[in-house]
C-alpha positions in Angstrom: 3.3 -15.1 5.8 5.8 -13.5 8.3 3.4 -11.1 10.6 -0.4 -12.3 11.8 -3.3 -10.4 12.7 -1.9 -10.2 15.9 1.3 -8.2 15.4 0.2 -5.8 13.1 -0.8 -2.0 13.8 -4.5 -2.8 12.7 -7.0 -3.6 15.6 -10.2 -3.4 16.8 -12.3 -5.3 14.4 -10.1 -5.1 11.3 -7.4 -7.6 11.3 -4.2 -7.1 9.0 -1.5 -9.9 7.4 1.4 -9.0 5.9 2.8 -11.4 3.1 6.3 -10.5 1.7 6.0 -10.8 -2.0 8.9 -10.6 -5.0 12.1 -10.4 -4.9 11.8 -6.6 -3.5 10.4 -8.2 -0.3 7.1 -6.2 -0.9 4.7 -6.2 2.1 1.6 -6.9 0.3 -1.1 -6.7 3.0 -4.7 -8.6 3.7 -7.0 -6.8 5.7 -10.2 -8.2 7.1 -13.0 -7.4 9.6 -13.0 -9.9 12.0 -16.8 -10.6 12.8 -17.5 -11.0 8.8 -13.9 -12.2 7.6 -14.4 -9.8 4.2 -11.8 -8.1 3.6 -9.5 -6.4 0.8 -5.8 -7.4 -0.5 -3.3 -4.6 -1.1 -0.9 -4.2 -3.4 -0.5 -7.8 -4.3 2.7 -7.0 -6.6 3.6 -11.0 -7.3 4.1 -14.3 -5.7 0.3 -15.2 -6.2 0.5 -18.4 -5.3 2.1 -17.3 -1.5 -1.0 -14.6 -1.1 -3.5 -17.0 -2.4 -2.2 -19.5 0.5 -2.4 -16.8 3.3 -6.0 -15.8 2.4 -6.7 -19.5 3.0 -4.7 -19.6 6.3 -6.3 -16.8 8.0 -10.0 -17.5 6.3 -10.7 -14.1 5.0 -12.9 -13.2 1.7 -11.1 -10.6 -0.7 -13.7 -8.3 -1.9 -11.6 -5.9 -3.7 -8.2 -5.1 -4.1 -6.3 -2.0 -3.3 -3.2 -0.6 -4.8 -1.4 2.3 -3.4 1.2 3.1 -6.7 2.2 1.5 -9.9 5.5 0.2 -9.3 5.9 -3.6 -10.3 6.7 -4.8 -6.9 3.2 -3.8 -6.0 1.0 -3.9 -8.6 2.4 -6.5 -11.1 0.4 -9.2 -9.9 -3.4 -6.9 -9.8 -4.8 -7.6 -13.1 -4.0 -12.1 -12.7 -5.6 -11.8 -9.3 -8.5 -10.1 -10.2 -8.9 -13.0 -12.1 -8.0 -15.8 -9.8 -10.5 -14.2 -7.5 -13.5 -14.3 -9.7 -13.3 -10.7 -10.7 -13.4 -8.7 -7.7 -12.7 -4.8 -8.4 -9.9 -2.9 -7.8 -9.5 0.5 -6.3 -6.3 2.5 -6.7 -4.3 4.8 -7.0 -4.1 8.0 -8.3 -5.0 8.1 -12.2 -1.2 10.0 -12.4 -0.3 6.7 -12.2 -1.6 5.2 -15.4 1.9 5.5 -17.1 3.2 2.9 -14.7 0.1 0.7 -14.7 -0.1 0.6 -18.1 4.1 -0.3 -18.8 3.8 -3.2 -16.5 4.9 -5.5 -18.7 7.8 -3.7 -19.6 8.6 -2.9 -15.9 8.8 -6.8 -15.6 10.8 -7.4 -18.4 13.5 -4.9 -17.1 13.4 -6.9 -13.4 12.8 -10.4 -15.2 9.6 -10.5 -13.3 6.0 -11.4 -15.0 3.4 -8.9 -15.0 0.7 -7.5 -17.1 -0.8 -3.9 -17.4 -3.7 -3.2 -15.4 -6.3 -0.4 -15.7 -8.1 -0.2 -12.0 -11.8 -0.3 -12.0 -11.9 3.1 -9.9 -9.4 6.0 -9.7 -9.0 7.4 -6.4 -7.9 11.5 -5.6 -7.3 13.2 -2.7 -9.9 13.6 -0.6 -11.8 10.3 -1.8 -12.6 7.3 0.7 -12.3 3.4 0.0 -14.2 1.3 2.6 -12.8 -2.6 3.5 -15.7 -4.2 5.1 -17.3 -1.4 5.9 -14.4 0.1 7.7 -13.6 3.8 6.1 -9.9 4.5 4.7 -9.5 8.0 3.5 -7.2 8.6 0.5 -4.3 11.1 0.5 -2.6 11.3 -2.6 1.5 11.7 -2.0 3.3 12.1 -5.2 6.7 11.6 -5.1 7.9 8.6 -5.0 5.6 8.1 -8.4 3.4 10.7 -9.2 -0.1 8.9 -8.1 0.9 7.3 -4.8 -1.4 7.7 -2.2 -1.9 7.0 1.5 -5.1 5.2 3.2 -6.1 6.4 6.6 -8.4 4.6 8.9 -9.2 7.7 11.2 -10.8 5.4 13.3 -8.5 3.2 14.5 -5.4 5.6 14.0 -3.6 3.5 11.2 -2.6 3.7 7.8 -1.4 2.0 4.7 2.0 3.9 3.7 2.9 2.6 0.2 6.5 3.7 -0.2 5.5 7.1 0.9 7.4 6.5 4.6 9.2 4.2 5.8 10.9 2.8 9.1 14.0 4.9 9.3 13.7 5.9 5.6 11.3 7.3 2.6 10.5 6.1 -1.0 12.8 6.6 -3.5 12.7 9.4 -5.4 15.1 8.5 -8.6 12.9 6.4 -10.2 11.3 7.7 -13.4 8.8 10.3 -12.6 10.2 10.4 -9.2 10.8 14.0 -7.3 12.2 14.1 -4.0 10.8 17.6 -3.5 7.2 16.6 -3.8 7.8 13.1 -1.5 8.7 15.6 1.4 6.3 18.2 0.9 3.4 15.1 1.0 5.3 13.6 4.2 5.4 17.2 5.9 1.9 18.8 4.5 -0.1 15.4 4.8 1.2 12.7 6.5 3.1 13.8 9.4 -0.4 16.1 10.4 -2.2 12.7 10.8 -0.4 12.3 14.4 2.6 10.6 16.4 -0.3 7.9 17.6 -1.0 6.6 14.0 0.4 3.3 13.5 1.5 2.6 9.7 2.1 -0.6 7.7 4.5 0.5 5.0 5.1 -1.3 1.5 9.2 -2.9 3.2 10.4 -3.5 6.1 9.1 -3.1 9.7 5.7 -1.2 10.7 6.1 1.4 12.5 4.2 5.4 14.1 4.6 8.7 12.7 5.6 9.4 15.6 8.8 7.5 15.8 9.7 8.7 12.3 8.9 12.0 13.2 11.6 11.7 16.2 13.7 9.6 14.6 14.0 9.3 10.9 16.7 11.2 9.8 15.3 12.3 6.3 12.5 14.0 8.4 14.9 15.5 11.0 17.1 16.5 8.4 14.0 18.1 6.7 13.0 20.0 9.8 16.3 21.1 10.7 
């Protein structure tokens, strides 16, 4: 586990842990309400052991897990975990991205990663909320970078789980099968960006980061502008 509780956007009662995961470097992410220590896991793509020992390290209580797209790196290890963890449900994403869920297994073979297909136990569309210890996410589906991505937004504390929607200094591929750059930036410029510069984001690589800064100065956004 590289960033604690303490260094991460999320604050005021829910807590956030990021645990690199696969050889993508995925940030899969615990969240957890401090007073109860329940909390959810997100996109736990592999490395189950590694999450498994962070959960015990910080003393949280997965209740459910959350995915925000179908890409192996994020979802690849869901349907063991469920397991693992006694059969907790999971939430996420979009049903557009059933195609990917469901081809896990051959997405793993083409990385030589194990994974298995995974059907969540609830859909989520735009417009929907997911609750993490009784702290409310809403759900923004962004296609794009796959066609059922989507965004959660604690309005509440001004933060927000990014998937590979936005990144520091960059966005989510868009050459990926059922990728389309045109839809990524429409999302980024008709949903995302409107949440406001204050909103701190954990993305699925790399650093954490604020719209705001990417709005000033990620160059596929100024370039978008301009």
């Amino acid at each position: 586990m590289t960033k604690s509780e303490k260094s991460s956007p999320a604050s005021k009662g829910l807590k956030a842990a990021i645990v690199p995961v696969t050889p993508f470097q995925q940030n899969c992410t615990l969240l957890w309400d401090a007073a109860t220590m329940k909390g959810a896991v997100v996109d736990p793509g592999g490395d189950l052991d590694r999450i498994e020992a962070a959960i015990a390290e910080v003393g949280m209580q997965p209740a459910k897990i959350l995915l925000t797209h179908g890409h192996i790196d994020h979802a690849g290890g869901a349907a063991e975990l469920r397991e693992r963890l006694g059969g907790i449900p999971i939430e996420g994403p979009h049903a557009n991205e059933r195609p990917l869920l469901d081809a896990l297994e051959q997405q793993g073979q083409a990385y030589g990663m194990e994974a298995r297909a995974v059907t969540p136990d609830r859909w989520l569309a735009d417009g929907d909320t997911v609750s993490v210890a009784g702290h409310t996410f809403e759900v923004l589906h962004c296609p794009g970078h796959s066609p059922g991505s989507v965004v959660l937004f604690n309005r509440a504390q001004r933060f927000a789980l990014m998937g590979d929607v936005l990144f520091q200094g960059s966005i989510g591929r868009t050459d990926l099968p059922l990728g389309s750059h045109e839809s990524l930036m429409h999302a980024i410029r008709t949903k995302v960006l409107p949440l406001g510069d204050d909103v701190a984001f954990i993305c699925g690589h790399g650093p954490t980061s604020t719209i705001g800064q990417e709005r000033r100065t990620n160059p596929f956004i100024i370039g978008d502008a301009a």
